[in-house]
C-alpha positions in Angstrom: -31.4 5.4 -13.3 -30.7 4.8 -9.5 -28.0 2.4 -8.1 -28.3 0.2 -6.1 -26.3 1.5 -3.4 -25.1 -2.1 -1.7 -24.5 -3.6 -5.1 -21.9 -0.8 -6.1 -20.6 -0.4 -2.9 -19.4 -4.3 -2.6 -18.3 -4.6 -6.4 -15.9 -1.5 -5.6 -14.7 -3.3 -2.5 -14.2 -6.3 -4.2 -12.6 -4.7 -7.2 -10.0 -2.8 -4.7 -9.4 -6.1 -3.4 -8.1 -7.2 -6.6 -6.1 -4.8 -7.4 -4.4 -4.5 -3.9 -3.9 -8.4 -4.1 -2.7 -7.5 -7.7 -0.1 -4.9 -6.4 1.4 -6.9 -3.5 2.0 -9.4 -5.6 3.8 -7.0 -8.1 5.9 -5.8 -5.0 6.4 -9.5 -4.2 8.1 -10.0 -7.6 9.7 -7.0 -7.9 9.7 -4.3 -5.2 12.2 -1.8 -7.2 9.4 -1.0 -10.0 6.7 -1.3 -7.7 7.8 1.1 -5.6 8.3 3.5 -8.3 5.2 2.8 -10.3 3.4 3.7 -6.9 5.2 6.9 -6.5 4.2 8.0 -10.0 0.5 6.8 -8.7 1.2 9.3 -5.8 1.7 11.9 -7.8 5.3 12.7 -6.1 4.6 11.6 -3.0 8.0 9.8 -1.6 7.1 6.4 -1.1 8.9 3.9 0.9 9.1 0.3 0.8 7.8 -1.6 3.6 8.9 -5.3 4.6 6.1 -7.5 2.9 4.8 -9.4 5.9 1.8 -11.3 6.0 0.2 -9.0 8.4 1.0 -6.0 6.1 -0.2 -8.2 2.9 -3.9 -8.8 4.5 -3.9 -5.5 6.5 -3.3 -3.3 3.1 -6.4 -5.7 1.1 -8.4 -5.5 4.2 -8.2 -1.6 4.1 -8.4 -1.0 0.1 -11.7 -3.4 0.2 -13.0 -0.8 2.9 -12.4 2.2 1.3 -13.6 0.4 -2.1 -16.9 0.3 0.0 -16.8 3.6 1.4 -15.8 5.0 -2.3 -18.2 2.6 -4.0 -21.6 3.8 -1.3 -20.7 7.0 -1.3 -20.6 7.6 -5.2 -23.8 5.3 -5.6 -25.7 7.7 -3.1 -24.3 10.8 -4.5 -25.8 9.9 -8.0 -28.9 9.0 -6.4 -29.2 12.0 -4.5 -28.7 13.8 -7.7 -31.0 12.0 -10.0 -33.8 13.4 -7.6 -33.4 16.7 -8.6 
């Protein structure tokens, strides 16, 4: 069955949206356990907490709906590409 490639890509976006929305808000509430849920996420990686501007609020959504689209297009294309062969 093929994808339709815009459809996935924008409900990936849209579902990164959420959950970056749903994790600033998280580090709104409580920026301790945020921070260290997200370095378990990282696998290790030292993460540091940033002051939660505005600008850094929208600018962290803005880029996880991007990549969601990127992710979402690129994985939508691959299985088509495979379903051809």
């Amino acid at each position: 069955m093929q994808l339709n490639v815009k459809s996935i890509s924008l409900a990936a976006g849209l579902t990164a949206g959420i959950v970056s929305v749903v994790c600033t808000a998280a580090f709104a509430l409580t920026p301790d356990l945020a921070v260290g849920v997200g370095g378990l996420l990282m696998h290790g990686v030292a993460v540091q907490a940033r002051p939660l501007t505005a600008v850094n609020a929208v600018a962290g959504i803005v880029l996880a709906v991007a990549f969601g689209v990127i992710v979402g297009a690129l994985f939508a294309g691959l299985n088509n590409k495979f379903l051809k062969k």
